[in-house]
N, CA, C and O atoms as a GROMACS GRO file, in nm:
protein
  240
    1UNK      N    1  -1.221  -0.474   0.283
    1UNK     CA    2  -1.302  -0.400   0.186
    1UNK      C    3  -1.314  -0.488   0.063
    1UNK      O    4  -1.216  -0.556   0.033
    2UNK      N    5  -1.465  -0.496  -0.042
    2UNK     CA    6  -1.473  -0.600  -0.081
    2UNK      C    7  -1.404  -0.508  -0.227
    2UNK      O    8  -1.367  -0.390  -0.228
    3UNK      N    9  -1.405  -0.597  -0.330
    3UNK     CA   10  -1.305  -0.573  -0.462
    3UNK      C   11  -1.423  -0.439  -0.527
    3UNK      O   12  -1.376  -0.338  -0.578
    4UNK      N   13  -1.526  -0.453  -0.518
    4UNK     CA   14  -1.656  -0.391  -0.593
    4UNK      C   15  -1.669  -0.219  -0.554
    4UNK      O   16  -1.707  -0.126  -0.624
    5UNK      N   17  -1.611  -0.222  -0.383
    5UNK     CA   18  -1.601  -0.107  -0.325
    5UNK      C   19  -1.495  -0.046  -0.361
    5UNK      O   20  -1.525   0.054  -0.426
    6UNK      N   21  -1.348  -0.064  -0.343
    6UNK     CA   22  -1.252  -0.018  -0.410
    6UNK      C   23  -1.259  -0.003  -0.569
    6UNK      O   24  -1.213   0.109  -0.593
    7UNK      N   25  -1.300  -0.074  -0.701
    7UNK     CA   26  -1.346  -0.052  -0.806
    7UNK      C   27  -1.398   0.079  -0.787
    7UNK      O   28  -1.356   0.175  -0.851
    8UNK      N   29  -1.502   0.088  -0.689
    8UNK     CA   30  -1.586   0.237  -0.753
    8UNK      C   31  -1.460   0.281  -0.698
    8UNK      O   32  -1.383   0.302  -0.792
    9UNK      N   33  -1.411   0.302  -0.599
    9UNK     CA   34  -1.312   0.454  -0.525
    9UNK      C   35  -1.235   0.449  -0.663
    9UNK      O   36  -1.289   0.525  -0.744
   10UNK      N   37  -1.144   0.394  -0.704
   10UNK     CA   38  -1.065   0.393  -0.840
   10UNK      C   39  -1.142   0.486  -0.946
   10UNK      O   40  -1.084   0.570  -1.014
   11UNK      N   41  -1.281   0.460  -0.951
   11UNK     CA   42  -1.305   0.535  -1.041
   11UNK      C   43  -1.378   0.680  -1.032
   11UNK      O   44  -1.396   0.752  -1.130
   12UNK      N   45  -1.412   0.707  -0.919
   12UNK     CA   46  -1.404   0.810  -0.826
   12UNK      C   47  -1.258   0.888  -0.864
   12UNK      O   48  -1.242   0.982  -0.941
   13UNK      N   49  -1.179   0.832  -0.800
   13UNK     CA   50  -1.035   0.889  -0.815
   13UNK      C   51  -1.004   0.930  -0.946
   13UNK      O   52  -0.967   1.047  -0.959
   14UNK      N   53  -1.011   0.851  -1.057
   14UNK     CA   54  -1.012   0.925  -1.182
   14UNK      C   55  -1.078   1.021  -1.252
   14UNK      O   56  -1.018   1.097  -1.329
   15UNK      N   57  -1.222   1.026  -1.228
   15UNK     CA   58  -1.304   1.088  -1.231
   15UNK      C   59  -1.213   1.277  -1.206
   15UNK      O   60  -1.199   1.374  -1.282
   16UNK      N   61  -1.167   1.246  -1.048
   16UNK     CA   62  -1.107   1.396  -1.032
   16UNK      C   63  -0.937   1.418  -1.075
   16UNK      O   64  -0.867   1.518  -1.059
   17UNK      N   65  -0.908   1.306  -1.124
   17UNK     CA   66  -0.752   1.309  -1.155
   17UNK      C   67  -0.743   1.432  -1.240
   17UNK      O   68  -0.653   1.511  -1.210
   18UNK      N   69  -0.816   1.460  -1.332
   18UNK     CA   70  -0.751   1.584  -1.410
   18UNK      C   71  -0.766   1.713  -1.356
   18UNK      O   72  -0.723   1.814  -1.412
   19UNK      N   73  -0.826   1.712  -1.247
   19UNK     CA   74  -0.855   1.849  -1.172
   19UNK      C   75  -0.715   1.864  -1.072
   19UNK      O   76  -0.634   1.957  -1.076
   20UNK      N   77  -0.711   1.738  -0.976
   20UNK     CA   78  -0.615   1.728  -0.935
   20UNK      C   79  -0.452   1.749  -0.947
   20UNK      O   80  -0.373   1.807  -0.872
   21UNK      N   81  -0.433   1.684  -1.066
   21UNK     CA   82  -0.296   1.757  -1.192
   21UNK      C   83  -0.308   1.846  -1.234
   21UNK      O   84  -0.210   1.876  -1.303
   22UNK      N   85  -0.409   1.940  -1.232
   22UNK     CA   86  -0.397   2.049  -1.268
   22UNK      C   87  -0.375   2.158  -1.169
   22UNK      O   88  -0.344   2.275  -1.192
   23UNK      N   89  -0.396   2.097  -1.046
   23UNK     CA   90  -0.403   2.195  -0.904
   23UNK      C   91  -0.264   2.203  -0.843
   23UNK      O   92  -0.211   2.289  -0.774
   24UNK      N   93  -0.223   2.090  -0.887
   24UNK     CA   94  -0.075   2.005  -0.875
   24UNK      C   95   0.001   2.171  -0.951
   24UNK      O   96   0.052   2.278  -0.918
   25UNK      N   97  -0.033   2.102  -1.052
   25UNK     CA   98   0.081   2.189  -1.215
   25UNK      C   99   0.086   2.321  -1.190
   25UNK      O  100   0.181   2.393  -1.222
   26UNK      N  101  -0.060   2.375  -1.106
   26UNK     CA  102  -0.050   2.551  -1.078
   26UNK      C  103  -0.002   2.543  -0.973
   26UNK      O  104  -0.036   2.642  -0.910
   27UNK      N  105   0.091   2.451  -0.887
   27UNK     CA  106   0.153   2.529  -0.759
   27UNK      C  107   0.287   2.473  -0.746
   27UNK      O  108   0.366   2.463  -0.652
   28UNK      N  109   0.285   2.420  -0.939
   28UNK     CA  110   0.442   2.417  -0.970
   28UNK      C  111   0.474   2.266  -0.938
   28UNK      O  112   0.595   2.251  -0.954
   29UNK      N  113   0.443   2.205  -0.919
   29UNK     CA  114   0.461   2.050  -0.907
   29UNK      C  115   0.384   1.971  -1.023
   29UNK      O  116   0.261   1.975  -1.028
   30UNK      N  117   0.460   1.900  -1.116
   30UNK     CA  118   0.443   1.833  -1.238
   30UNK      C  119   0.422   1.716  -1.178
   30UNK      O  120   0.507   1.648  -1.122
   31UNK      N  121   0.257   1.682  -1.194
   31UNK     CA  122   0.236   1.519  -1.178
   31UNK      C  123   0.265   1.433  -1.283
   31UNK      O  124   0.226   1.474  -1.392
   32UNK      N  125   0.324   1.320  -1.282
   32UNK     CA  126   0.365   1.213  -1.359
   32UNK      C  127   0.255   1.076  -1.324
   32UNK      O  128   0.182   1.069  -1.225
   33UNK      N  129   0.262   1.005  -1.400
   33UNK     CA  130   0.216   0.835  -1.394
   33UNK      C  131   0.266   0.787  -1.328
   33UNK      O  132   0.220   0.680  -1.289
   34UNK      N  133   0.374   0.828  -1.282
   34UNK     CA  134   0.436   0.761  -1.184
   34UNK      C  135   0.402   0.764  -1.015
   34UNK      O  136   0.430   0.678  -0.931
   35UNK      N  137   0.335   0.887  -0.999
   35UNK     CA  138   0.320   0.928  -0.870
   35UNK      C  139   0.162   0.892  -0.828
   35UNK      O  140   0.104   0.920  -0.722
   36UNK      N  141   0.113   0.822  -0.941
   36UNK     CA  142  -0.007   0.775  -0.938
   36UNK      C  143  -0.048   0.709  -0.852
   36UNK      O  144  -0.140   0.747  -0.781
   37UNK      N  145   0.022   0.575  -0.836
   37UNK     CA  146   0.028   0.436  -0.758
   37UNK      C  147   0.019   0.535  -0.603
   37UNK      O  148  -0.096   0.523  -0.561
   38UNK      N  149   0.081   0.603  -0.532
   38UNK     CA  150   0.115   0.635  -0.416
   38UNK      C  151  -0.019   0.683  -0.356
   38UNK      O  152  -0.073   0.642  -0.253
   39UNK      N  153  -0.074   0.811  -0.470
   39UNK     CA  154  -0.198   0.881  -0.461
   39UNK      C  155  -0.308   0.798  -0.411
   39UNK      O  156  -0.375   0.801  -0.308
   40UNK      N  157  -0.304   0.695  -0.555
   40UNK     CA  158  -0.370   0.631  -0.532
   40UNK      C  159  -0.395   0.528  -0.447
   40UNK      O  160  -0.511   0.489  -0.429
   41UNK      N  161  -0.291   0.475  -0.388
   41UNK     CA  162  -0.306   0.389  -0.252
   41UNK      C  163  -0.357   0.447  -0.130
   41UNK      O  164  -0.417   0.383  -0.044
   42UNK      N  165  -0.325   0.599  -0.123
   42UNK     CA  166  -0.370   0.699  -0.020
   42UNK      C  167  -0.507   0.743  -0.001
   42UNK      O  168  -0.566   0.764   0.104
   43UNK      N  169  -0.556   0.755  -0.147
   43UNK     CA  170  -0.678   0.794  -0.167
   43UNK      C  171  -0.780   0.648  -0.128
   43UNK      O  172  -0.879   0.647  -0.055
   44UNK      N  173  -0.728   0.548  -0.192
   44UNK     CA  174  -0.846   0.440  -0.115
   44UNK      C  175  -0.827   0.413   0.022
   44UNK      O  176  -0.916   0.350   0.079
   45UNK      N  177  -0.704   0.457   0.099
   45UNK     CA  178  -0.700   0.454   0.254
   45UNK      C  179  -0.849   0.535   0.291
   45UNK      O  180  -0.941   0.495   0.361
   46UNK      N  181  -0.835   0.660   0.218
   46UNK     CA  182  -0.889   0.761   0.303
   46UNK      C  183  -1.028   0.705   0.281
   46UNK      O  184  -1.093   0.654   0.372
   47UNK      N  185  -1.075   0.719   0.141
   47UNK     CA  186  -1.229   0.649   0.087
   47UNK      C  187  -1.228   0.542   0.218
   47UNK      O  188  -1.270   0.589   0.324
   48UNK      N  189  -1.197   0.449   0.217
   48UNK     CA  190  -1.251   0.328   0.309
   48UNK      C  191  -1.264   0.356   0.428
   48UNK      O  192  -1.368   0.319   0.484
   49UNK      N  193  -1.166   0.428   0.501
   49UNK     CA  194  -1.233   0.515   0.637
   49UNK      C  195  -1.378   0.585   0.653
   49UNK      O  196  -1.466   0.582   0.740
   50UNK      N  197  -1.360   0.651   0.525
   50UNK     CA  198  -1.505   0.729   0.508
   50UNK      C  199  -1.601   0.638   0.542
   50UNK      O  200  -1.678   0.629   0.638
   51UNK      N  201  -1.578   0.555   0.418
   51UNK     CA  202  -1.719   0.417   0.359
   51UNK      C  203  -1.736   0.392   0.516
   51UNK      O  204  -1.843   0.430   0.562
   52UNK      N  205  -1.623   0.318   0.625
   52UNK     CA  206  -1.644   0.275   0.762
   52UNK      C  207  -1.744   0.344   0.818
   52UNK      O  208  -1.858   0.301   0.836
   53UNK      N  209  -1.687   0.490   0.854
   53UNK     CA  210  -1.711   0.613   0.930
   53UNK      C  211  -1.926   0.584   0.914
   53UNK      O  212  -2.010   0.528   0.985
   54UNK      N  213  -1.930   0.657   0.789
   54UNK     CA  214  -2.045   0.630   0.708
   54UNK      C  215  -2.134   0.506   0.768
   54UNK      O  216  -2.240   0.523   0.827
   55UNK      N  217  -2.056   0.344   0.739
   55UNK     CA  218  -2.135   0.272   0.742
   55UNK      C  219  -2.172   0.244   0.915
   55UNK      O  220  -2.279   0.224   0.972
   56UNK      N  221  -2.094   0.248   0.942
   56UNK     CA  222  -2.074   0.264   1.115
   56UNK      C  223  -2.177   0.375   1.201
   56UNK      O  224  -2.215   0.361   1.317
   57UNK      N  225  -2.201   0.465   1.127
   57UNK     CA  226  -2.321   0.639   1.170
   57UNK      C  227  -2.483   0.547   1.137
   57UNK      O  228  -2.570   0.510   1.216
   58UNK      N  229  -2.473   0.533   0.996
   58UNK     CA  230  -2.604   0.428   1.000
   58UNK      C  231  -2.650   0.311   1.012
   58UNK      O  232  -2.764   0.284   0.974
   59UNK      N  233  -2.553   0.208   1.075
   59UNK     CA  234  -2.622   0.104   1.184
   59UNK      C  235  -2.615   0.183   1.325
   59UNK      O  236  -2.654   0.096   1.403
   60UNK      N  237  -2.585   0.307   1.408
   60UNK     CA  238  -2.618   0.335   1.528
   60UNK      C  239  -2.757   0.362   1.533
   60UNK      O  240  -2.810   0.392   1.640
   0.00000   0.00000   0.00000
């Protein structure tokens, strides 16, 4: 995945971070900065599957 594609997911991901900590905080789990890195390594797993999935449907 090139650097330009992950850039956007990053900012994608922030984009919903405060919704996210907040969905977190109402079911009693306090997100930290710390738990960021993990999320966030997870979340561009999943994005880049998509982007695949996606780019893979429209070259068939």
């Amino acid at each position: 995945m090139n650097e330009d594609k992950t850039q956007q997911f990053m900012q994608i991901a922030m984009k919903y971070l405060p919704e996210a900590k907040m969905k977190l905080e109402q079911s009693g789990i306090e997100f930290t900065m710390d738990m960021l890195p993990p999320f966030m390594e997870l979340f561009t797993k999943v994005m880049n599957e998509a982007y695949e999935l996606g780019k893979n449907e429209t070259n068939t």
